[in-house]
N, C-alpha and C positions, 0 to 999 in steps of 0.2 A: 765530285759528281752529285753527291746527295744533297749539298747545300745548292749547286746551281737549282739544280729539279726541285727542289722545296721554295728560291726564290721565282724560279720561272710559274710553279706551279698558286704561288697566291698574287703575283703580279696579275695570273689570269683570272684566278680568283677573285681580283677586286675588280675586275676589268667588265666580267660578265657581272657580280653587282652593279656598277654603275650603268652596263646595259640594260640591262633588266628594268633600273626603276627609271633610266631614259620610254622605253617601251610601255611602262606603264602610265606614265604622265601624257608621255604623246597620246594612247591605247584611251584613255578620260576623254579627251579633246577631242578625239573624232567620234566615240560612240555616240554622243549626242546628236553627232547628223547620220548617223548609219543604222538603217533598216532593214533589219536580216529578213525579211517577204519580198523586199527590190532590192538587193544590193546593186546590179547595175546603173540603174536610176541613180542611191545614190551616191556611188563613188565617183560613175560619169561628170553627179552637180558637180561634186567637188572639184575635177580636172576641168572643168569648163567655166565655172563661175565664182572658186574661191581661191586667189593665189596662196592662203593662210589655209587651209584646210590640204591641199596638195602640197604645201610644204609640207606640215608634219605629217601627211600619212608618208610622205619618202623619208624624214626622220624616224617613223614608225617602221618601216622597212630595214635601215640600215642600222638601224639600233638592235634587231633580230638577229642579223648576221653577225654582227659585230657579237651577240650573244652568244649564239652557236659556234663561233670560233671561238672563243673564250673557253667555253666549257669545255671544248675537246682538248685545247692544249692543253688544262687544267690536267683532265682527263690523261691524257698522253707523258703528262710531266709523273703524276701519281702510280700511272704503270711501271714506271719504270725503279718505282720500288716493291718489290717481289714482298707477299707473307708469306712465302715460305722459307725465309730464313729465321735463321735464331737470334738473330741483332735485334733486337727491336730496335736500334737508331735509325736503321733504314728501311724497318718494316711497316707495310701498311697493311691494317687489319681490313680483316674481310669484311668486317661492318661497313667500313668505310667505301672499300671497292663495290659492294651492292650498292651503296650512296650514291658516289658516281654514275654507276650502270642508268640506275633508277635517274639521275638526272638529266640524262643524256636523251633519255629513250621519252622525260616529259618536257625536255625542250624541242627535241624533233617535233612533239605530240602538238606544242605551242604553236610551233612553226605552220605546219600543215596544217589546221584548224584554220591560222590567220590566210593561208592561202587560200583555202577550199571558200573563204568567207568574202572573197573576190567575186563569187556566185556568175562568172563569163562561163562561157560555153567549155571551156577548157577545164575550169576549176568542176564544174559540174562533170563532168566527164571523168575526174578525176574518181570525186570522191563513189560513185556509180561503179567504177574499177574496184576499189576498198571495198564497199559493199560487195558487190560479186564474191571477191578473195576471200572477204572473210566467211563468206554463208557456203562457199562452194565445201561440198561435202560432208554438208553438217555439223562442221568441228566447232563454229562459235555458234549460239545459240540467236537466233535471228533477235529477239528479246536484247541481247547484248548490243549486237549493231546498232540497233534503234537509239540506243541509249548512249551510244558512242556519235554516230555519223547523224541520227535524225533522220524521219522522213523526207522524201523526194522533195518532194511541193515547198520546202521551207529549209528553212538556218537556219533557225531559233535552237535550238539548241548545239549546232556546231559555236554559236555564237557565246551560248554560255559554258559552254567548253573553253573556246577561248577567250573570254572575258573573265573569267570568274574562279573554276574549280582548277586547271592548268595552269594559272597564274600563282594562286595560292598554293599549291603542292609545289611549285619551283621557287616561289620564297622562302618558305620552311626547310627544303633541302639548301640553298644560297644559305639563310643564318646558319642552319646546323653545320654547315660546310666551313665560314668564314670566322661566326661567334661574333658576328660585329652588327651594325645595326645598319653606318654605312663606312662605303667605300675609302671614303678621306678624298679631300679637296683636289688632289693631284688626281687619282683615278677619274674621278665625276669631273671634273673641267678637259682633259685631255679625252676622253671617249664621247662629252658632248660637242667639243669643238671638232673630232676631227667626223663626227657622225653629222654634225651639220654641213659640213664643208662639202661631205658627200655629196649631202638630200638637196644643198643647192647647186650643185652640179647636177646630180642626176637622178632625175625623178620616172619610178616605176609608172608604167601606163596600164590601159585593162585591154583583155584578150576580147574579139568581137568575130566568131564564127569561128570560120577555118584560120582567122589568120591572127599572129602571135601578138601578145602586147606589143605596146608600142613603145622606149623606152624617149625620154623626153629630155634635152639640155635644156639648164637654165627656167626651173619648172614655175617660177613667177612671173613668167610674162604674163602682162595682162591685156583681159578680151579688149577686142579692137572694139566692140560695139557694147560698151560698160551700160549696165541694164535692158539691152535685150533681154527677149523672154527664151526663157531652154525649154525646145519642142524633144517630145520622148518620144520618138518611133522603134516600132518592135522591142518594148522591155525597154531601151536605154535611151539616154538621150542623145539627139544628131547634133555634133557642134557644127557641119556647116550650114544649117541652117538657123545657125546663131545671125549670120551676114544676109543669106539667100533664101531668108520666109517668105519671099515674097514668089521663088519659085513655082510654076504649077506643071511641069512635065511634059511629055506628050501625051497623056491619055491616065485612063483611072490605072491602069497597069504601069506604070511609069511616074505617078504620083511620087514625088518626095515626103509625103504627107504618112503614104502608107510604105514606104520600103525603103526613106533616107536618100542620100545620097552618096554613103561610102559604100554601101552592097555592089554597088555598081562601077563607080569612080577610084576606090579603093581609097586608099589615105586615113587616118586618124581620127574616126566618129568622135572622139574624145579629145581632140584639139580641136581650136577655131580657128585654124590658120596652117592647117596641114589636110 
C-alpha cells in the first residue's frame, strides 16, 4: 500500500507540474489582450473575434482543473500516510502535510482569482459575497480584504493576485514538493495532449446577467462575417450584431444600439451564430 500511495502520489505530482506550467504559458498569451477595468469587453473580443485567443483561454481553463485534481489526489495519496506512527518508512512529516494544506488552499486561491477575473455579473456577485464574509463581524480587517479582493470599481489587483503572487507561491511549493525543475516528457505531452483535446472540444463561455455562461462545441468556428466591426453594448460586446448592424429597432427604447439584442432574444451575446 505504501509504495502504490508513493507511486500514485508523484504520478500526480508531476501531473499538476505539467499543469501548472501549461496554465502559465497559456496565463502569458492571453494577458496581453486582457484588461482587468473591462474584462467583459475583453474576453467577449476574444469569443467573438479570435478563434486563437478562445482556444487557449479553454486550454487555460482545463489546464486549472486538471491542476486542482492533481493536487488533491497528490494530496489524498499523502494522507494516507499517518505521522503519527514510528515507521518513518510510511511516515509523513508534519512539515510536509502543512505543505500540502498550504498548497491546496493556494491553488483554490488560484482558481477563484481566475474566475472572479471573468468580471460577468455572476463573477462580480461572487466576489461582493467574499467581501461581505469576510468583513461580517469584524473578524478580517477590512484593510486585508482590499488587499486580497480589491476595490469594487476594478480587478487590478484580483488580477495580480492571479498573475503574479499566487502563481509564484504555488511554484515554490510544486519545486519544494517534487525537487525537480520539470515534469519529464511523458507528464508534459500526455497532460498537454489530453488538456487540448478538451479545450477543443469544449470551450468555457462568459455569464451575461441573470443567465449562466454559455458552454461552447467546437470553440474555432469562425465568424461568418471575418472583419466585421464588434459593437459593445452595456459593458460587453453584442456578437449578433456582428451580422445585424444594420438593425435599428422599433423605437429609442428598443434600439439594439443601446440594449443588444440578446436582453431580449436571449441566446449567446458572445457567439455570432447563436
Amino acid at each position: 500500500m505504501k509504495i502504490l500511495n508513493e507511486n500514485v502520489g508523484n504520478r500526480a505530482g508531476l501531473t499538476a507540474m505539467a499543469a501548472f506550467g501549461l496554465c502559465a504559458v497559456s496565463g502569458v498569451a492571453l494577458s496581453r489582450g486582457y484588461d482587468p477595468d473591462s474584462p467583459m469587453v475583453s474576453i467577449g473580443t476574444w469569443l467573438l473575434a479570435s478563434r486563437w485567443l478562445t482556444l487557449v483561454r479553454a486550454v487555460h481553463f482545463w489546464a486549472t482543473l486538471v491542476l486542482i485534481g492533481a493536487v488533491l489526489v497528490h494530496l489524498a495519496a499523502r494522507l494516507r500516510m499517518p505521522f503519527g506512527t514510528h515507521d518513518r518508512s510510511v511516515r509523513t512529516r508534519p512539515v510536509t502535510w502543512l505543505a500540502l494544506a498550504a498548497g491546496v488552499v493556494l491553488v483554490g486561491f488560484l482558481a477563484l482569482t481566475g474566475y472572479l477575473l471573468r468580471g460577468d455579473p455572476t463573477a462580480l456577485a461572487v466576489r461582493e459575497s467574499l467581501r461581505r464574509f469576510l468583513t461580517r463581524g469584524s473578524v478580517v480587517d477590512p484593510t486585508f480584504t482590499t488587499l486580497l479582493l480589491g476595490r469594487p470599481e476594478g480587478l487590478g489587483v484580483v488580477y495580480f493576485q492571479h498573475a503574479a503572487l499566487a502563481p509564484l507561491l504555488v511554484l515554490l511549493l510544486l519545486l519544494a514538493q517534487s525537487r525537480r525543475l520539470w515534469p519529464g516528457p511523458f507528464a508534459t505531452a500526455g497532460v498537454t495532449i489530453g488538456v487540448l483535446w478538451l479545450a477543443l472540444l469544449v470551450s468555457p463561455g462568459l455569464g451575461d446577467g441573470g443567465r449562466r455562461a454559455a458552454w461552447r462545441l467546437a470553440p474555432v468556428r469562425p465568424r461568418p462575417v471575418p472583419g466585421a466591426p464588434l459593437v459593445v453594448v452595456r459593458g460587453r460586446p453584442e456578437g449578433c450584431l456582428t451580422c445585424h448592424v444594420a438593425m435599428s429597432g422599433l423605437g429609442k427604447s428598443h434600439d439594439p444600439a443601446t440594449i443588444g439584442c440578446a436582453s431580449c432574444h436571449l441566446g449567446d451575446a458572445y457567439a455570432s451564430d447563436a
